[in-house]
C-alpha positions as CSV (number, residue, x, y, z in Angstrom):
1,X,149.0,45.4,37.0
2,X,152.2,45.9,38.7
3,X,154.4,48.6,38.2
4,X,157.0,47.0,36.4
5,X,154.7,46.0,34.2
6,X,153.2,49.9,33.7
7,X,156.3,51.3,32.9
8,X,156.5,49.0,30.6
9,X,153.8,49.4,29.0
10,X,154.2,53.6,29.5
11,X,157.4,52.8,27.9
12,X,157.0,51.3,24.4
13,X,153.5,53.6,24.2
14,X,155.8,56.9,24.8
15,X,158.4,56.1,22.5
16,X,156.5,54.7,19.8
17,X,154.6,58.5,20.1
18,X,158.1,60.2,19.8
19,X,158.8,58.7,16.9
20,X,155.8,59.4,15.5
21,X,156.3,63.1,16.6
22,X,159.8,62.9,15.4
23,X,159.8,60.8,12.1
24,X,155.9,62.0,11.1
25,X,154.8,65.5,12.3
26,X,158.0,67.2,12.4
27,X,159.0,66.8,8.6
28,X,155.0,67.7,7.7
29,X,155.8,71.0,9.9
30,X,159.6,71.4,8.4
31,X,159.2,70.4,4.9
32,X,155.3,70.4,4.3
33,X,154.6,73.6,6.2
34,X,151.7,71.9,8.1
35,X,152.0,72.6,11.8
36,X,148.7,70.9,13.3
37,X,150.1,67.5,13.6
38,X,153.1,68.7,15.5
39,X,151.0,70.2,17.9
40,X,148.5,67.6,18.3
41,X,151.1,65.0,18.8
42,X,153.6,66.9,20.5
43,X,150.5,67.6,23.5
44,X,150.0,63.8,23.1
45,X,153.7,63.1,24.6
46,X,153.5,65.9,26.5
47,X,151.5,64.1,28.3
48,X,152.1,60.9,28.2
49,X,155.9,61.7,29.0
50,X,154.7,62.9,32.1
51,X,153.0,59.4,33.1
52,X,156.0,57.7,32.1
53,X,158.1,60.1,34.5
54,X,155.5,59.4,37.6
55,X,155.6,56.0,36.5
56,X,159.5,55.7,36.5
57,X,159.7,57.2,40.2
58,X,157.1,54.7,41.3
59,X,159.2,52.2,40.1
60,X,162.3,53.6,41.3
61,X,160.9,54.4,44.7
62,X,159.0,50.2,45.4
63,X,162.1,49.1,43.7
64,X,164.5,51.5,45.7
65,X,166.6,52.6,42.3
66,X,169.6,54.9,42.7
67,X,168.5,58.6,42.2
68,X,170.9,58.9,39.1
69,X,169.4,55.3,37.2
70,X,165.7,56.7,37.8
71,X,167.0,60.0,36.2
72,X,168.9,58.4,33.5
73,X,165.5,55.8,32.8
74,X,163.4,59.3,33.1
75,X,165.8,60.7,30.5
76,X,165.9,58.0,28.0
77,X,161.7,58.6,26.9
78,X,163.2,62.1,25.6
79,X,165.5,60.3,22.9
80,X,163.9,58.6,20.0
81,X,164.8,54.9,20.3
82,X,166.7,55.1,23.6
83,X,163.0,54.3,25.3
84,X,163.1,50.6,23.9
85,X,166.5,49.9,24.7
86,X,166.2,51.5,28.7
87,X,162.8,49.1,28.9
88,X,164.5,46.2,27.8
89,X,167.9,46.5,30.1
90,X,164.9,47.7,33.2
91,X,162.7,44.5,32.2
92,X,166.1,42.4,32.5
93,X,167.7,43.7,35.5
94,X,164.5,43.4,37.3
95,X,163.2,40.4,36.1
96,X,165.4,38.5,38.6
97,X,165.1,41.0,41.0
98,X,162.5,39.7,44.3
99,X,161.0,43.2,45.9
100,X,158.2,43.3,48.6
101,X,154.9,43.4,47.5
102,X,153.4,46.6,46.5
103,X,150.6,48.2,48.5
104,X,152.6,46.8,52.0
105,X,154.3,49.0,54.3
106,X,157.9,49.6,53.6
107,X,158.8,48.9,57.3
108,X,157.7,45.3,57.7
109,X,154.2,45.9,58.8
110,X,151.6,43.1,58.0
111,X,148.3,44.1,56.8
């Protein structure tokens, strides 16, 4: 699995658990005074938010991203719907993008 293809994956998975955090357990802790799902899935994309970060500055580091676009990709899994829309315009500008191989040295070394 490449990387590209792990944020990817991180991506859709993170925001599809903020939503569910957002649209689902916040309303049942708001309006149905029922906390335990907020905290339950709120730990859930605690941590998976943090996987997505590391996996973002992986990305940004092989594919030698601009400080400010991997903070601004980084940002965009903190706003509900923002996620599919950064994965889609990262998917695209790197689809036609050729970067060297991961797992080889970054200064030309053969191994």
């Amino acid at each position: 699995m490449t990387v590209l293809t792990a944020y990817r994956v991180l991506a859709y998975v993170t925001g599809t658990v903020l939503l569910v955090l957002v649209c689902v357990a916040m309303p049942l802790k708001y309006l149905g005074d029922n906390p335990e799902p907020t905290s339950v899935i709120g730990q859930v994309h605690g941590f998976l938010f943090a996987v997505y970060a590391l996996c973002v500055l992986l990305l940004a580091y092989v594919r030698r991203w601009t400080l400010g676009k991997a903070v601004l990709v980084v940002l965009a899994g903190t706003i509900p719907f923002v996620t599919f829309y950064a994965e889609r315009k990262v998917a695209a500008a790197e689809a036609g993008r050729t970067a060297a191989p991961e797992g080889r040295a970054r200064d030309g070394a053969r191994g």
